[in-house]
N, C-alpha and C positions, 0 to 999 in steps of 0.2 A: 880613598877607600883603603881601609886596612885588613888584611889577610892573617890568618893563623892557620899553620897544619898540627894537627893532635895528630900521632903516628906512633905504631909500635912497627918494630921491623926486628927479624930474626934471621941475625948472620951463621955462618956455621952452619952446621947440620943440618939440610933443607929437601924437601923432596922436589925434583926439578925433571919435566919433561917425562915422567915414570918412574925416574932411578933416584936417591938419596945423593947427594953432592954435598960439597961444602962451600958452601959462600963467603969471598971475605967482606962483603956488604950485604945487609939483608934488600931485597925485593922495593918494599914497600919504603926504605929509607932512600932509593936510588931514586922514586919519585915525589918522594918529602922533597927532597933538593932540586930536580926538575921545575917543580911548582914553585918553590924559592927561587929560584932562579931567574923566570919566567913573569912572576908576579909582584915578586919583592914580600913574598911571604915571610914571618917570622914562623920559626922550626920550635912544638915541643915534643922529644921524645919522649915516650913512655917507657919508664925502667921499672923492672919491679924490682923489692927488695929482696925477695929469694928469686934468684935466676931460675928460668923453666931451666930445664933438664938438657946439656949438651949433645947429646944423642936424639936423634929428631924418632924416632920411636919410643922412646919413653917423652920426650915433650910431648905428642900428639894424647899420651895419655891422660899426662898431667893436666891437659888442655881439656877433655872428655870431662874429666873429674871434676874440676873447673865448673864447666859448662849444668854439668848434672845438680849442681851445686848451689848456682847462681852467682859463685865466688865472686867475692872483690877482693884480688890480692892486694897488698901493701904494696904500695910505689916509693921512691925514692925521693920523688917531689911531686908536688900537686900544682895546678893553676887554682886562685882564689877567686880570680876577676879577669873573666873577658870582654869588658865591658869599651872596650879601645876597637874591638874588632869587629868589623861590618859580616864581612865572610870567614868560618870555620871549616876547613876541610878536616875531615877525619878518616883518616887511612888506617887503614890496619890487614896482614893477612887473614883469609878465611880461614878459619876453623873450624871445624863440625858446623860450618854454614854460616857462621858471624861471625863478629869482631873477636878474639882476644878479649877472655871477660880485663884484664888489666887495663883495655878501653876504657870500659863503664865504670871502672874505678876513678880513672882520670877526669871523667865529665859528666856521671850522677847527680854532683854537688853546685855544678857551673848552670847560671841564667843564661839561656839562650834566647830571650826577651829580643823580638828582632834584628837577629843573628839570620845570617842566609846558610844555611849547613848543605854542604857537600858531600857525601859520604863516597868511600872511592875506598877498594879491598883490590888485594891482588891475590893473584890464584891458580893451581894448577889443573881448573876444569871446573871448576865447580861455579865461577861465576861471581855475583852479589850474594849469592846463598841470599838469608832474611836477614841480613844488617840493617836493609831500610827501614824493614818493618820495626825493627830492634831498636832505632834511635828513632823512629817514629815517639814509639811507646818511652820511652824516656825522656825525650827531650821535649818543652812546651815551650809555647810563644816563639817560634821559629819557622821560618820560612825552608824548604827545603827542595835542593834538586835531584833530576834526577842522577843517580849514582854512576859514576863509573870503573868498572870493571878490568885490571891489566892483568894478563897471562902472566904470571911471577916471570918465567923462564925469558920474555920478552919484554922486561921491564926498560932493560938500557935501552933500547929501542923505540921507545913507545912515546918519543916526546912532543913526536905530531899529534896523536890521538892525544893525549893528555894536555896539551894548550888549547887544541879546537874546544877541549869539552869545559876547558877554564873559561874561552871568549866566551861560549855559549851560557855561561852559569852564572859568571862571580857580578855581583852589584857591584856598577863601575861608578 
């Protein structure tokens, strides 16, 4: 079986525990590599081509605006064909309750023709927000689990929870 994680992650500027920090690794990329690590996943990150905003208060904005929008930002690269990969995990921090629209950018355009999708958000309280529902509605011909959930602030951490929920999920 072959693995792929889609991931955005946002180093720098982060809200962590209550207070704004700086990150020199984002969240969600510390458990892109976990899962790599773990599974023998291959890694794509998602880059967009205008950087959000290095001050994590005008990102969240940018993010809003995004969001009200429906945007799909420009990426730097795209996937054409995941058609090698049994299991897709798709990471991304919550934002006003879902992915990073620069996700949907990444895999709008991608068959997920039975693909088993994973969807997994990290976060500082909010949860899965509605990303399931969000890659429900986009994505067709997919099998899908359920999602898991990492406290951003508690990501290094979390490599127990994060492989029980890979045995429990990925088609072996």
């Amino acid at each position: 079986m072959k693995n792929l994680v889609i991931y955005y992650s946002r180093s720098g500027e982060n809200y962590v525990n209550g207070a704004i920090r700086s990150l020199a690794k984002g969240n969600t990329e510390i458990i892109a590599e976990m899962i790599q690590k773990n599974i023998g996943a291959d890694l794509f990150r998602v880059e967009t081509v205008k950087p959000y905003a290095a001050g994590y208060m005008d990102c969240i904005r940018e993010a809003q605006k995004e969001l009200d929008n429906d945007a799909r930002p420009q990426l730097k690269e795209y996937l054409s064909d995941i058609s090698a990969y049994d299991n897709v995990i798709i990471a991304g921090p919550c934002w006003w309750g879902t992915y990073p629209m620069a996700i949907f950018s990444a895999i709008e355009n991608l068959d997920f023709t039975g693909k088993k999708v994973l969807p997994l958000m990290t976060h500082e309280g909010s949860g899965l927000g509605h990303c399931e529902a969000d890659l429900k509605k986009m994505i067709q011909g997919a099998e899908f689990a359920k999602g898991l959930a990492v406290h951003g602030a508690d990501a290094a951490k979390a490599e127990g929870s994060v492989v029980r929920w890979l045995r429990q999920n990925i088609n072996e």
